[in-house]
N, C-alpha and C positions, 0 to 999 in steps of 0.2 A: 266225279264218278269213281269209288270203289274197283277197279280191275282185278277181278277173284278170277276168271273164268282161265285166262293165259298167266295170270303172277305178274307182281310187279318189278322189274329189273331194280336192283343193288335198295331193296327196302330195307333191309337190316341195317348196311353202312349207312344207310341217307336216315335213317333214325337214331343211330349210334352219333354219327356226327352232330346233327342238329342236337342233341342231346346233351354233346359234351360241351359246346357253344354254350347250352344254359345252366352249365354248372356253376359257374359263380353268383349267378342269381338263385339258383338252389340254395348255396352256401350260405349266402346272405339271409335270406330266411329264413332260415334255422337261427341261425345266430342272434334273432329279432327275438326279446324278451314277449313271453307269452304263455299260453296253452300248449298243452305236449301236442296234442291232437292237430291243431292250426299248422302247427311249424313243422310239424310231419307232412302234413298236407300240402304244404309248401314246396317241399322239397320235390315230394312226387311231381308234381304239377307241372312241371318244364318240360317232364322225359312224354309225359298222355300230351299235352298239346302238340312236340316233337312229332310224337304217334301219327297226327293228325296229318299233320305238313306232311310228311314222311308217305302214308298212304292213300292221298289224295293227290300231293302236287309231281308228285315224280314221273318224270320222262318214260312212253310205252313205247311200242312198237306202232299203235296204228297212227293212220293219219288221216286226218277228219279235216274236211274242206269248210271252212267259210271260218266267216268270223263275228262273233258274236250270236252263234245259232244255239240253243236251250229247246231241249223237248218236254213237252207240257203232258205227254200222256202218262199219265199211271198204270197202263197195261205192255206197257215195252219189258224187252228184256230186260232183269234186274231189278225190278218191281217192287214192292215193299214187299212182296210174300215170297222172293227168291231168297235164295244163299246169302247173294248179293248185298238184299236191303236189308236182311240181320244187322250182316255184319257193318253197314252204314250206322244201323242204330246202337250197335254195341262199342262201336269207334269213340264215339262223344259220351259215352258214362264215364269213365274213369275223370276226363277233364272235367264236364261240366261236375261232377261229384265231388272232385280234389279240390275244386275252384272254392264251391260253396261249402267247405269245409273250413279252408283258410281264411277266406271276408268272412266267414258266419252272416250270408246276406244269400238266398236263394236266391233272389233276382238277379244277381252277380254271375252266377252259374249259367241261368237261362237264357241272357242276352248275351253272355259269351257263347254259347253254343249256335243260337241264330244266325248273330253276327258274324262269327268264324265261318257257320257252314256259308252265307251267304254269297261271302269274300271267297272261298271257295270255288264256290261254282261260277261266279262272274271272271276268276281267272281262266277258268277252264275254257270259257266260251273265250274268252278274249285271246287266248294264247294256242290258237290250235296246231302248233307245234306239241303240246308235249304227250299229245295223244289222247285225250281226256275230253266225255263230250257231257256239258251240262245238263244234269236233268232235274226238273221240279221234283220227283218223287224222292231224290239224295238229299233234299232240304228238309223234305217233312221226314225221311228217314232220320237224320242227324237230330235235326227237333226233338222226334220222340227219345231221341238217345239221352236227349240232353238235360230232359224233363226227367226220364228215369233216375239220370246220374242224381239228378238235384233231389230226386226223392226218395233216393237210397243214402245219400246225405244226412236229408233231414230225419231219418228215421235212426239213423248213424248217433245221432246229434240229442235226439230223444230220449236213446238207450242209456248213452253216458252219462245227462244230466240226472237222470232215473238211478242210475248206479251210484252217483256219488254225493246224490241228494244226502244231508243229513236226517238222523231218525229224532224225531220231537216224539214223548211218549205223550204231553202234554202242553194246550196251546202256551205260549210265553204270555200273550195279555191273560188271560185266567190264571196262570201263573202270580202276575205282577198284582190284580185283584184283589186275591184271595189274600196275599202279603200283608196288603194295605189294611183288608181288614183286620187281618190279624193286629196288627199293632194298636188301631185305632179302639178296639174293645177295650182294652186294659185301662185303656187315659179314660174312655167313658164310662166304667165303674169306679173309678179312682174320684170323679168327678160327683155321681152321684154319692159318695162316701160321706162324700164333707157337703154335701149341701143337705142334706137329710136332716143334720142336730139344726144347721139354722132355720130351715122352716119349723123343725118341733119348738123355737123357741119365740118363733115370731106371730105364732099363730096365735096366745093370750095376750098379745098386747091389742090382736086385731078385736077379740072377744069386748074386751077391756071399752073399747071406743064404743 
């Protein structure tokens, strides 16, 4: 659960940190021979997942009894149509987007987002110290985040290919065709040249018989 309504205590340093923790695997992918696009995408990707951790698992003030409890209604406070579940679904665009930018595999994207939010919310319910209470509608929020990321991706993905497509003014097999005839006419009248006198002279001896 998203905590918009009181703020989350020390969200900035608990995202700086976890952040700086994935700079060397940032580093690293960049460094990785590739696409300018992928190895950008790379790099971003540690600081949106970070994000995640960062405002989701961090320690509140309340404190919420039992262990293992998860609320199944979709009309509680926080709901996919508050503040709240925006920003649930807007949480998971940048990673699942940056994710399916780097694999170039949308499906890569989309079960990282399920599976992350999943792992999520089975902390929260498990751990009800850190003030965070599970709710089925934070999953299908994070989902839809996750599907958006991957489809602002793939349309990312479309553009560029579209942009650096080369321009053919004309197909290369018609092209190659058209060559082929060209060369082959010249041998074929070169041919009918010289067979022309020998039938004019083979034709009296046919008479002849």
């Amino acid at each position: 659960m998203l905590e918009t309504y009181r703020g989350i205590p020390h969200l900035l340093d608990t995202w700086v940190v976890l952040t700086g923790m994935a700079i060397p695997i940032a580093i690293s992918s960049v460094r990785r021979p590739g696409d300018l696009v992928p190895r950008v995408a790379a790099l971003l990707m540690p600081a949106a997942f970070a994000l995640i951790l960062a405002a989701t698992l961090s320690p509140t003030s309340h404190r919420l009894p039992g262990i293992g409890t998860c609320g199944t209604h979709l009309t509680t406070t926080g709901g996919l149509t508050s503040l709240q579940g925006l920003l649930n679904v807007l949480l998971f665009i940048p990673a699942a987007g940056l994710l399916t930018l780097a694999s170039g595999r949308p499906a890569d994207g989309i079960a990282a987002g399920i599976g992350m939010s999943a792992a999520v919310e089975a902390i929260q319910a498990l751990i009800p110290p850190l003030g965070r209470s599970c709710q089925l509608h934070d999953l299908i929020a994070n989902t839809l985040g996750a599907f958006a990321g991957v489809g602002l991706a793939a349309g990312l993905q479309v553009a560029l290919q579209a942009a650096t497509r080369p321009i053919t003014l004309t197909n290369p097999g018609y092209v190659v065709e058209h060559s082929a005839m060209l060369v082959r006419r010249p041998a074929a009248r070169h041919r009918r040249a010289e067979l022309a006198p020998a039938l004019a002279k083979a034709r009296p001896v046919a008479r002849a018989r």
